[in-house]
PyMOL CGO cylinders between C-alpha atoms (Angstrom):
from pymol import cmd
from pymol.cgo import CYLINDER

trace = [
    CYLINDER, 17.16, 24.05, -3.67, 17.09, 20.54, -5.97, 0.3, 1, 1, 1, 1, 1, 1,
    CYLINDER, 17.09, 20.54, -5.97, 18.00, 20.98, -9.77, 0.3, 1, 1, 1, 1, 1, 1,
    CYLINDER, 18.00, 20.98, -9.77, 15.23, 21.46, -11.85, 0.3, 1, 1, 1, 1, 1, 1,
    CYLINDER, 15.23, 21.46, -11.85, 14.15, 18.11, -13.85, 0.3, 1, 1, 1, 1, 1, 1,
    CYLINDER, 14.15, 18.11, -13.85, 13.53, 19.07, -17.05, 0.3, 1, 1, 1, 1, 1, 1,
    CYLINDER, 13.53, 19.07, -17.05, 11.83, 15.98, -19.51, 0.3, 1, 1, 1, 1, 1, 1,
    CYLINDER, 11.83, 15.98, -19.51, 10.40, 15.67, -22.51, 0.3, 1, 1, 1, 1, 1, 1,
    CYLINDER, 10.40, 15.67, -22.51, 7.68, 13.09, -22.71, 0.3, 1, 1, 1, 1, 1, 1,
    CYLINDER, 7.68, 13.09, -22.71, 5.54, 11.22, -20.75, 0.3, 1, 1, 1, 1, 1, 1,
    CYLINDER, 5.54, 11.22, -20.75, 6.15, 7.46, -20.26, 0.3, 1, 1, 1, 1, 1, 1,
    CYLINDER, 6.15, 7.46, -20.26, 3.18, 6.28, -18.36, 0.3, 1, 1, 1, 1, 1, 1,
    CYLINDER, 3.18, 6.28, -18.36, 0.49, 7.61, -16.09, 0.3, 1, 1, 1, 1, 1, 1,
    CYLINDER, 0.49, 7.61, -16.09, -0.48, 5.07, -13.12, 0.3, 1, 1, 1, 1, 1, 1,
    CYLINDER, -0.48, 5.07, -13.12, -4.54, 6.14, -11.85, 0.3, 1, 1, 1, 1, 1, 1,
    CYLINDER, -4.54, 6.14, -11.85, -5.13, 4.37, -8.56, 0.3, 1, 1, 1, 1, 1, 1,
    CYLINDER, -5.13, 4.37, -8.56, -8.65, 2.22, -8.08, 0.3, 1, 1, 1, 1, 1, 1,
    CYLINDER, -8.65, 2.22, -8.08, -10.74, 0.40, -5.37, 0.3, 1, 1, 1, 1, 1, 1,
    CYLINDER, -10.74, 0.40, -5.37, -12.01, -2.06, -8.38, 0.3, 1, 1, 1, 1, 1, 1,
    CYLINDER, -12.01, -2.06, -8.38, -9.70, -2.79, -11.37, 0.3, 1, 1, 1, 1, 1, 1,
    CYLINDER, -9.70, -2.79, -11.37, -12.56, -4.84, -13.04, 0.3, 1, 1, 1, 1, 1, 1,
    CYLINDER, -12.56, -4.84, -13.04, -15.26, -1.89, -13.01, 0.3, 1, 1, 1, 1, 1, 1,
    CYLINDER, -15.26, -1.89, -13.01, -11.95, 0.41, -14.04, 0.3, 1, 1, 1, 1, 1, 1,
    CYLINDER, -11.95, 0.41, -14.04, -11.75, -1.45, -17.13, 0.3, 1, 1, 1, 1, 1, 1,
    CYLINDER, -11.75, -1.45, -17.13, -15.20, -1.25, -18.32, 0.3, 1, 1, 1, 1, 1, 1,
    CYLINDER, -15.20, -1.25, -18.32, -15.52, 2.38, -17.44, 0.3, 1, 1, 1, 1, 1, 1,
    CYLINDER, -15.52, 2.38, -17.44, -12.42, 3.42, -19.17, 0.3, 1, 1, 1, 1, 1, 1,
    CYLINDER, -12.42, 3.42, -19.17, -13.81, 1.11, -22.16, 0.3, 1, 1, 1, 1, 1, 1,
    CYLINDER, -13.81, 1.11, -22.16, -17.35, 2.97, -22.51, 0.3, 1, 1, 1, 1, 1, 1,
    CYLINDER, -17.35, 2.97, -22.51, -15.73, 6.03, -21.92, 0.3, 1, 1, 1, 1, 1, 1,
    CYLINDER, -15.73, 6.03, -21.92, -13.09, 6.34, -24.40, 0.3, 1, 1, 1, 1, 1, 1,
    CYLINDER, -13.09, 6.34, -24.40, -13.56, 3.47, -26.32, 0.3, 1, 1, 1, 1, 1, 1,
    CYLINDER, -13.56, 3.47, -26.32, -10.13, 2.06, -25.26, 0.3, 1, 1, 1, 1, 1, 1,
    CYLINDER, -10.13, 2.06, -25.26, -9.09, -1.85, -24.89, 0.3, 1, 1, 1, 1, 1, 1,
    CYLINDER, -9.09, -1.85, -24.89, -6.53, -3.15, -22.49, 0.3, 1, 1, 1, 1, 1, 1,
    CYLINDER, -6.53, -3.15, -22.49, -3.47, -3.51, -23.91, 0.3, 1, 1, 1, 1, 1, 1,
    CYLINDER, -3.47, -3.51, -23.91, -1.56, -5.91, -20.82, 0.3, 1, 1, 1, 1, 1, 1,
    CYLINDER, -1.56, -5.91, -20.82, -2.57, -7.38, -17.42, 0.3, 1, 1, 1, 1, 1, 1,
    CYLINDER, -2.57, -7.38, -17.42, -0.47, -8.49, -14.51, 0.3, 1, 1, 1, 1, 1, 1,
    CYLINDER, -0.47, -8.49, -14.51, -0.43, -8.75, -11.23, 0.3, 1, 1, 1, 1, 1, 1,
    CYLINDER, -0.43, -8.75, -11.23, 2.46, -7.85, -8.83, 0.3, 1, 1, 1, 1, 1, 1,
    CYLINDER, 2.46, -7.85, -8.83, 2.40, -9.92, -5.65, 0.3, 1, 1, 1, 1, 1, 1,
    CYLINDER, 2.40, -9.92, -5.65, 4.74, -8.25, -3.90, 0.3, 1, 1, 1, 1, 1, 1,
    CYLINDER, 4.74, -8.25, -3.90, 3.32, -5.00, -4.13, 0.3, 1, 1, 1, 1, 1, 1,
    CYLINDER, 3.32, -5.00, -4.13, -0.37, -6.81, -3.85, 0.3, 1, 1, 1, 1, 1, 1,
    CYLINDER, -0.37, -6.81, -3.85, -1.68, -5.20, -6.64, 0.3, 1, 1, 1, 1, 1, 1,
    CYLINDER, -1.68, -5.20, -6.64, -3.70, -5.95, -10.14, 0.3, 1, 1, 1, 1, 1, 1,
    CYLINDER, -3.70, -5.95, -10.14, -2.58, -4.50, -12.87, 0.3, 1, 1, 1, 1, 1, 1,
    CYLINDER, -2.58, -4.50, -12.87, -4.18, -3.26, -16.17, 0.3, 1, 1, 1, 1, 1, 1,
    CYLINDER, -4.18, -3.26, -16.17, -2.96, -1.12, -19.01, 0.3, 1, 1, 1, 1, 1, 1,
    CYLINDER, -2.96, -1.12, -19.01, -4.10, 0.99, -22.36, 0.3, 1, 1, 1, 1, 1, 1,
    CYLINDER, -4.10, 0.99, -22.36, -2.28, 2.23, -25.09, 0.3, 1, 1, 1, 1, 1, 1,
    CYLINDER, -2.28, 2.23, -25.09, -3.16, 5.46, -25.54, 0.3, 1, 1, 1, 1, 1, 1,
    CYLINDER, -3.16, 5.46, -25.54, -1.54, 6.50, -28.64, 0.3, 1, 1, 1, 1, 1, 1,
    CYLINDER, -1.54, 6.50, -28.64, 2.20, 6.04, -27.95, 0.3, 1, 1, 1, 1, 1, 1,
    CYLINDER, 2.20, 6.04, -27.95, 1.62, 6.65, -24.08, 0.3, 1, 1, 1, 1, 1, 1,
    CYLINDER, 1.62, 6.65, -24.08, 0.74, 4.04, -21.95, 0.3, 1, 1, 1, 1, 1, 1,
    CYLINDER, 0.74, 4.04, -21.95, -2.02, 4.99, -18.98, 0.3, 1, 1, 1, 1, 1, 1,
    CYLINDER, -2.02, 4.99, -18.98, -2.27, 2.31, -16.02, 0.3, 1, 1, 1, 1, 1, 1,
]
cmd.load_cgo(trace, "trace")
């Protein structure tokens, strides 16, 4: 049986969608959030934005 991982935070939470644009605004209305980066990653083909939320960040 593997070792237990034990941590103590969370670095960053990654939320899969068919429509990063319509993500944003959702997540904007709903919690009143504002990006905090974009990027894109070619090789991985996919469009990236994040939010700060507090010290965490949620992408």
């Amino acid at each position: 049986m593997p070792e237990k991982l034990n941590t103590n935070f969370v670095d960053h939470i990654c939320i899969a969608v068919k429509d990063v644009k319509q993500a944003e605004k959702d997540y904007i209305k709903a919690f009143g959030w504002e990006e905090a980066y974009r990027y894109v990653d070619e090789p991985k083909k996919i469009r990236v934005t994040g939010f700060m939320v507090g010290p965490r960040r949620l992408k």
